[in-house]
C-alpha positions in Angstrom: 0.0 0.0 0.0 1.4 3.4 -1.0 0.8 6.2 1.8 0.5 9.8 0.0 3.3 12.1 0.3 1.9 15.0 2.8 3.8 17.5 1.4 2.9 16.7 -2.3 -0.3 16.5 -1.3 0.2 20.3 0.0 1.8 21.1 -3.4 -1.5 19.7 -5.2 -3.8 21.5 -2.8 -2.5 24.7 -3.7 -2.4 23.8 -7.5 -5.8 23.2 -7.9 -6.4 26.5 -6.2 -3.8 28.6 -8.3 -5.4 26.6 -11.5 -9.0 27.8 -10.1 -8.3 31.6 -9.4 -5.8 31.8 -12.8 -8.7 30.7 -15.3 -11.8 32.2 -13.2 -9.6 35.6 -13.2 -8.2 35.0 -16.6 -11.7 34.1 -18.3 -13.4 37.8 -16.6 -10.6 40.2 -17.6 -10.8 37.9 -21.4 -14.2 38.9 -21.2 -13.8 42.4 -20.4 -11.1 43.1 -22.7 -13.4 41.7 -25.4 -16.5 44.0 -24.8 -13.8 47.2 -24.8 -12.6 46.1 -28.4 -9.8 44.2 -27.0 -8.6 40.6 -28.1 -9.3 38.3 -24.9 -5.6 37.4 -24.6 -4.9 41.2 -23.3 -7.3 40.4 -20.0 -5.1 37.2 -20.1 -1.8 38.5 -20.0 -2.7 41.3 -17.5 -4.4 38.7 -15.2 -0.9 37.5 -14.1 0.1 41.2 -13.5 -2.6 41.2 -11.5 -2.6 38.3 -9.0 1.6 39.0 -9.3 3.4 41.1 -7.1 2.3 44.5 -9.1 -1.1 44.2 -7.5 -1.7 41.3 -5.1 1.4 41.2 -3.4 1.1 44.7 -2.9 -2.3 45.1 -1.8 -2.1 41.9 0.2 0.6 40.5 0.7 -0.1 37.2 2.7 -2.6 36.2 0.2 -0.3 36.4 -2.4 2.7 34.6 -0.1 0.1 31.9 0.4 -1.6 31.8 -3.6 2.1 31.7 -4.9 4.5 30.3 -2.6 7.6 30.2 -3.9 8.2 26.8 -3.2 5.1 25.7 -4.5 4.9 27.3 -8.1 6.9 24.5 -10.2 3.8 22.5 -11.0 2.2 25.5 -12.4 4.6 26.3 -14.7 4.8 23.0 -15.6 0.7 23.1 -16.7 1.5 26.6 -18.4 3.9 25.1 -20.8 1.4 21.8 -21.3 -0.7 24.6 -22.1 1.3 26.4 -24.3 2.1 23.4 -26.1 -1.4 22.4 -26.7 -2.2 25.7 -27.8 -0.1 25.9 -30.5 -0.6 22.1 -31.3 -4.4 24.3 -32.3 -2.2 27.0 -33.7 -0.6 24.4 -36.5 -4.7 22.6 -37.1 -5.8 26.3 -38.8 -1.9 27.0 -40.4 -2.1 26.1 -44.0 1.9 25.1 -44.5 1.0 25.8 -48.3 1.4 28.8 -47.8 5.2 29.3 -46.7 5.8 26.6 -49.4 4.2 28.7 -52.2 6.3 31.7 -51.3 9.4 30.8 -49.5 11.5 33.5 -50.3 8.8 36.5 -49.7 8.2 34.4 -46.0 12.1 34.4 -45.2 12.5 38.4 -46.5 9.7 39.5 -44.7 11.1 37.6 -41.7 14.6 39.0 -42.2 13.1 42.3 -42.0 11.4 41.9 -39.1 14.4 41.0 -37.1 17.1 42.9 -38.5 15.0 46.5 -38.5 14.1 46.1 -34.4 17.6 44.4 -33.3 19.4 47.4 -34.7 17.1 49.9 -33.4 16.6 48.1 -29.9 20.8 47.0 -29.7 21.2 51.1 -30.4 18.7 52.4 -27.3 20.2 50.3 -25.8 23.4 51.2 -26.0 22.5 54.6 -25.2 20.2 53.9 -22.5 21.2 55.7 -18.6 22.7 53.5 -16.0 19.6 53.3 -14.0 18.3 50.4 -15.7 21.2 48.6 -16.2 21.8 45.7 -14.1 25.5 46.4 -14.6 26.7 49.6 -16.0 30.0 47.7 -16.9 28.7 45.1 -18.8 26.8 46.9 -21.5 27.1 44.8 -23.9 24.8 41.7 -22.7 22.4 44.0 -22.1 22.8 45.6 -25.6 22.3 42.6 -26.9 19.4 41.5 -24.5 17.4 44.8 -25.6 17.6 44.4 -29.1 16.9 40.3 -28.7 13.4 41.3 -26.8 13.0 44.3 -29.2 13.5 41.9 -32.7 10.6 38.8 -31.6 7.1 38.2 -32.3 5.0 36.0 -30.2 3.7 33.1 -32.4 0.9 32.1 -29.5 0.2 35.7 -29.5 -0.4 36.9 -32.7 -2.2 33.6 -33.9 -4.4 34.0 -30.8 -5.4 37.5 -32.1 -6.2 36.1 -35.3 -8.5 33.3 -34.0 -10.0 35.9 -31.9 -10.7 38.2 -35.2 -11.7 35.7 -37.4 -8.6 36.1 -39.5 -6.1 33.2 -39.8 -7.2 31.9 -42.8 -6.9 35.1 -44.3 -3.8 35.0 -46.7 -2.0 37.6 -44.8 -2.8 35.8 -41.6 -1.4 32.6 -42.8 1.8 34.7 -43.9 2.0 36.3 -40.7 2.1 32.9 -38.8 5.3 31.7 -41.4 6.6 34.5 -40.7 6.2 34.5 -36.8 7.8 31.1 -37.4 10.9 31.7 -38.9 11.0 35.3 -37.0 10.6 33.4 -33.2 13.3 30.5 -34.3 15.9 33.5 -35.3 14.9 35.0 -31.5 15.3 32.0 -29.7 18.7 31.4 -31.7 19.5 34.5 -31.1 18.9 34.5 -27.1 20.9 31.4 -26.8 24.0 32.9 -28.0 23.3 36.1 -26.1 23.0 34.0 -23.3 26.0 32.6 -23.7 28.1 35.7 -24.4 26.5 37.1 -21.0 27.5 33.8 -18.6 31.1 34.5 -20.6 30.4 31.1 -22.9 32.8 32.1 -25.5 32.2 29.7 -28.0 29.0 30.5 -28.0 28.6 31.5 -31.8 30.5 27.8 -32.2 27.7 26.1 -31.2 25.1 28.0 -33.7 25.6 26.1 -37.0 25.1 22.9 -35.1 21.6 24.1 -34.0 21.1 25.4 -37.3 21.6 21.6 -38.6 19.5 20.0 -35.8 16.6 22.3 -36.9 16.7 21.1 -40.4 17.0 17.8 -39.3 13.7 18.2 -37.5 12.3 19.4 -40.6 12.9 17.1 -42.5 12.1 14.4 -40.4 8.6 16.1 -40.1 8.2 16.6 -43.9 9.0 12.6 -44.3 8.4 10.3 -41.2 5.9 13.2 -40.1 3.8 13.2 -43.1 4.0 9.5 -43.6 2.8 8.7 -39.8 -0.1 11.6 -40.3 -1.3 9.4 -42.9 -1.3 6.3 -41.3 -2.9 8.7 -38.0 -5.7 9.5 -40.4 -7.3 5.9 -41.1 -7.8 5.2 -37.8 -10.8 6.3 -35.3 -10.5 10.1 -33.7 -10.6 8.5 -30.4 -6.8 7.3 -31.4 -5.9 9.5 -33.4 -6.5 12.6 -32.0 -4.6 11.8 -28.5 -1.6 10.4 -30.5 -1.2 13.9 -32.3 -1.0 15.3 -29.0 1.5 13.1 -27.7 3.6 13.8 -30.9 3.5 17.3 -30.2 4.6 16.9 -26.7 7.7 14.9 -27.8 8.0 17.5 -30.8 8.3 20.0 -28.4 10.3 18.1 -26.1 13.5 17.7 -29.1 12.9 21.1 -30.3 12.9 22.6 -26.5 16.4 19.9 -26.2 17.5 22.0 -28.7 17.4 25.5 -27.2 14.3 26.4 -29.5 11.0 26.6 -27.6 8.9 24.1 -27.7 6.2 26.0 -29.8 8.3 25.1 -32.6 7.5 21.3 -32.7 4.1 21.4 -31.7 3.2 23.9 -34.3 4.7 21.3 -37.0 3.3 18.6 -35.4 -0.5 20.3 -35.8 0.6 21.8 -39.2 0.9 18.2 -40.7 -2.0 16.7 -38.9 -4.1 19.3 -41.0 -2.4 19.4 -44.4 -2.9 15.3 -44.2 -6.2 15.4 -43.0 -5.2 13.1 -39.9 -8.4 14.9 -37.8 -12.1 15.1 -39.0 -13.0 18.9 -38.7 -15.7 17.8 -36.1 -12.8 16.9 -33.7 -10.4 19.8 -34.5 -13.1 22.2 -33.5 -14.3 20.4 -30.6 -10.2 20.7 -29.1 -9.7 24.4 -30.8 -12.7 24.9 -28.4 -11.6 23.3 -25.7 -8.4 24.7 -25.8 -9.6 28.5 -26.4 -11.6 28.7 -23.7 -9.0 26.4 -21.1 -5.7 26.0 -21.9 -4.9 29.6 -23.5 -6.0 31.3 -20.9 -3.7 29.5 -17.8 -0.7 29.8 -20.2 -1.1 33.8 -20.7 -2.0 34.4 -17.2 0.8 32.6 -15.9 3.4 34.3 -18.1 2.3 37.5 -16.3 3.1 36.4 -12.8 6.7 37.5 -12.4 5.7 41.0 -13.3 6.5 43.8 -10.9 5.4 47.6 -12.4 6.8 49.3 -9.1 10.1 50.1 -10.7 8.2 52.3 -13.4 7.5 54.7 -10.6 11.3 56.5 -11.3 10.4 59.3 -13.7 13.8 58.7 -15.3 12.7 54.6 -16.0 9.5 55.7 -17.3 11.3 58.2 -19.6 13.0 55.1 -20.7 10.6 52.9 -20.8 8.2 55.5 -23.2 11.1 55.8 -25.6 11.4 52.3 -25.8 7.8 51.5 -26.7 8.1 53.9 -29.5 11.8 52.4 -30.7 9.8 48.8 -30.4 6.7 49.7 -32.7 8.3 51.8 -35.1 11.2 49.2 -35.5 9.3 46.3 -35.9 6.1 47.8 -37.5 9.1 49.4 -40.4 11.1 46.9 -40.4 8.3 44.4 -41.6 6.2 46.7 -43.9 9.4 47.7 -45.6 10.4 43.9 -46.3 6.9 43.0 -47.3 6.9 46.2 -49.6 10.0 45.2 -51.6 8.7 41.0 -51.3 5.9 42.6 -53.8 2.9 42.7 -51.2 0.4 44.9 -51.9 0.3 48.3 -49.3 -2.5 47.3 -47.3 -1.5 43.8 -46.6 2.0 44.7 -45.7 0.2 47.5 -43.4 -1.5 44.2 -42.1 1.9 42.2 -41.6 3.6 45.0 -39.5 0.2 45.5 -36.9 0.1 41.7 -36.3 3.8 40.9 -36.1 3.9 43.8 -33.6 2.6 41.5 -30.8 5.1 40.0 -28.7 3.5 39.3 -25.7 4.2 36.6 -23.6 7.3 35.4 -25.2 9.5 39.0 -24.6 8.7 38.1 -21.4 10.6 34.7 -21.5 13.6 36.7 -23.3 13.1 39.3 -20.2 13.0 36.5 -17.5 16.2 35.0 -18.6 17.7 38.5 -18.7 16.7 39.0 -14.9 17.9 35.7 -14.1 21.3 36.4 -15.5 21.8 39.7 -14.1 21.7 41.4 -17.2 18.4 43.1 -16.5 17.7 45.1 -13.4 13.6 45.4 -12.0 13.1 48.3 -14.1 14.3 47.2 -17.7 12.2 44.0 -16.6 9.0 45.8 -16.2 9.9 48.3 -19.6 10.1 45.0 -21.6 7.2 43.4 -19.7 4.7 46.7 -20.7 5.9 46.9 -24.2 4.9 43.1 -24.5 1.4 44.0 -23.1 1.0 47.4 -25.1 2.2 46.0 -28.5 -0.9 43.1 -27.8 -3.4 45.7 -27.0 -2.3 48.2 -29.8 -2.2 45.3 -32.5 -6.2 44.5 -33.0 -7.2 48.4 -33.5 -4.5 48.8 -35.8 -5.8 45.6 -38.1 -9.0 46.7 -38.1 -8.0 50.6 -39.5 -5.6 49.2 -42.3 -9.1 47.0 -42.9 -10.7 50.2 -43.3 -14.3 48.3 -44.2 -14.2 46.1 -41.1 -12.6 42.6 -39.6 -15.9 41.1 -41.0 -15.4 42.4 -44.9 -11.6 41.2 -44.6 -12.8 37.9 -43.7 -15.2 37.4 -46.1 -13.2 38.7 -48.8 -10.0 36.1 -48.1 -12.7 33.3 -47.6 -12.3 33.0 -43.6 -13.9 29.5 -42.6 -14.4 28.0 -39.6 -12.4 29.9 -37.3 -14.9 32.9 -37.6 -16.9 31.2 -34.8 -14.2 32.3 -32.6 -14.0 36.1 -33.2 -15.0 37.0 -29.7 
C-alpha cells in the first residue's frame, strides 16, 4: 500500500487552487477586454500582473505569499507550458503550410526584415540607455544585446491568438504572418541562446550555432518525411486514437525542439501543421479541441506568463522616460522593419500595413527573453517591467491597428480572403 506524500499533497492543494483563481480571473478580464474592443488574450496576460506582485502582493501581501509560494509554483509552470504546447498544437490545425511553401522566399524576407530592422534599433537604445536600468553599467554589452533580442521577436501564440480571436487566420496575410512568426521566433530563440552565452562569458557561444542550425533542419525534414508518412497512417484510424496520438507527438515535438534551445512552440506547431495538411483529424474533432483549448488552456498559459511582473520600478520618472522611448523604438522598429520587407517581397500596401500591426505583438514570449535577462543579471527590475509593458502594449495596440488598415471592417476582410471555420471564434 502506498501512503500519499503529505507534502505533495500540499503542493497539489494549492495547485488546484492557483489553477482555479488563474482561469476564473483569466476568463473575466478575457471577457472584459473583449467588450472594450480588445482581443481576450490582453485580459489574459494582465491577469498575471494582476494576482503578481504588481497588485496582489502589494495590496495583500499574505494572500499572495500563500496563492504563490515560492516553493510551491513548479507544478504551475509545468501546466502553463502543457498549455502552451497544446495551444499551438491548435495553432498548427488552422496553419495552412502551403502557404510558406508557395512563397518561401517572400516568407524568409519579410522575416529578415522583421528581425534585423528592431535588433538594430533596440541594440542602439540600448546602448544609449542611462545606468539606471542597467543591471550592470559595466557590462553593457549583454544588455545591448538582451534589448535588441526582446526588441527583434514576435509572439507566435500571441499573434495567432489574435487572429482566432478576429476571425482572421485563414486570411492569406494571416497565414503569412504565422510563417513569418515562425521563422522570425526560431531566429529569437537562436538568437537569445547565443546572447545567453556571451553574458554567462560562454565564448564559444557562436560555435555552437551552426550545429543548432543543422539540428533544426533535421527536425524538418524528419517532419516533412516520417511526419507526413505517420499523419497518414494517423488519419485511417478512429478520432478516439488519433487525436490523442497527435497530442503526444507534439509533446515529444516540443520536447527535441525545447532539447534544442528552441522553444517548444516550434515542434508542436509542425506537429498540428501536418495533422491538418494530411487530414489526420475530422473537422468535427479539431473544432471540438480548438474549443476546448480556447476557452482552457490559452488562458492559464497567458496568465501565468504574467506572474513574475513587478510595475513598481516604473514609478522612477527617469525609468518611465526610458521605458516610453522604448515603446516607441519597439513599434516603429518592428512595425518598419516588416512593412518595408513585405513592400520590396511585392505585397500589396494594405496587406504589408497588415503584416507589421500583427507581427507587432510579442506578448508573452518578450517576457521569457526578459525573465532570462533577470535571471542572469543582465536586466535590473526596471528594464524587466519596460520589456514586460511593451509586451502587453504592442498586444493591446495590434487589433485596433488591423481593423483601420481593414478600413471596411474585420468582418469584410474575412469574407473577402474566404475566412472559414475559425470565424466562430472572433469573440
Amino acid at each position: 500500500m502506498v501512503i500519499p506524500d503529505p507534502a505533495a499533497s500540499d503542493e497539489l492543494v494549492v495547485l488546484f487552487v492557483q489553477l482555479a483563481v488563474v482561469l476564473l480571473l483569466a476568463t473575466g478580464l478575457g471577457a472584459l477586454a473583449r467588450r472594450a474592443g480588445a482581443p481576450p488574450v490582453v485580459g489574459e496576460l494582465l491577469t498575471g500582473v494582476v494576482l503578481g506582485p504588481s497588485l496582489l502582493g502589494l495590496v495583500a501581501p499574505d494572500l499572495y505569499a500563500a496563492l504563490f509560494p515560492t516553493d510551491a509554483t513548479t507544478l504551475l509552470l509545468g501546466v502553463s507550458s502543457v498549455c502552451l504546447v497544446v495551444l499551438m498544437t491548435v495553432v498548427g490545425f488552422e496553419t495552412d503550410l502551403a502557404v510558406a511553401r508557395a512563397r518561401p522566399g517572400q516568407t524568409l524576407l519579410v522575416a529578415a526584415g522583421s528581425v534585423v530592422v528592431p535588433f538594430a534599433l533596440g541594440g542602439a537604445l540600448a546602448f544609449l540607455a542611462p545606468d539606471v536600468v542597467l543591471a550592470d553599467p559595466d557590462a553593457r554589452l549583454p544588455f545591448v544585446l538582451f534589448v535588441a533580442t526582446a526588441m527583434s521577436i514576435s509572439a507566435i501564440p500571441v499573434v495567432a491568438r489574435i487572429l482566432l480571436d478576429m476571425g482572421l487566420l485563414d486570411a492569406p496575410f494571416g497565414q503569412l504572418a504565422v510563417a513569418v512568426a515562425l521563422v522570425n521566433d526560431t531566429l529569437g530563440w537562436l538568437l537569445l541562446a547565443v546572447v545567453a552565452g556571451i553574458a554567462t562569458g560562454e565564448g564559444d557561444a557562436l560555435a555552437s550555432l551552426p550545429g543548432t542550425i543543422l539540428a533544426l533542419a533535421g527536425i524538418v525534414l524528419v517532419a516533412l518525411t516520417a511526419g507526413r508518412w505517420l499523419a497518414d497512417r494517423l488519419g485511417d484510424v478512429a478520432d478516439g486514437v488519433a487525436l490523442p496520438t497527435v497530442v503526444a507527438l507534439a509533446l515529444g515535438a516540443g520536447a527535441a525542439t525545447q532539447a534544442l534551445g528552441v522553444e517548444a512552440v516550434l515542434g508542436a506547431f509542425l506537429v498540428g501543421a501536418l495533422a491538418r495538411e494530411r487530414g489526420t483529424l475530422d473537422a468535427r474533432t479539431r473544432e471540438a479541441m480548438e474549443s476546448v483549448t480556447l476557452a482552457m488552456f490559452a488562458p492559464v498559459f497567458f496568465a501565468v506568463a504574467g506572474l513574475r511582473v513587478e510595475l513598481g520600478a516604473l514609478a522612477d520618472p527617469e525609468v518611465a522616460l526610458v521605458g516610453l522611448v522604448a515603446f516607441a523604438v519597439a513599434v516603429v522598429g518592428k512595425v518598419v522593419g516588416t512593412v518595408g520587407a513585405a513592400t520590396v517581397a511585392g505585397f500589396e500596401r494594405r496587406e504589408s500595413l497588415a503584416l507589421g500591426a500583427v507581427l507587432n505583438a510579442r506578448g508573452a514570449m518578450e517576457i521569457v527573453v526578459a525573465t532570462v535577462g533577470l535571471r542572469l543579471g543582465v536586466l535590473n527590475e526596471a528594464a524587466y517591467a519596460i520589456v514586460v509593458c511593451i509586451a502587453i502594449g504592442t498586444s493591446v495596440m495590434t487589433p485596433p491597428l488591423v481593423r483601420y488598415v481593414y478600413g471596411g471592417g474585420v468582418a469584410d476582410a474575412a469574407s473577402e480572403h474566404g475566412v472559414g471555420s475559425l470565424t466562430r471564434f472572433r469573440r
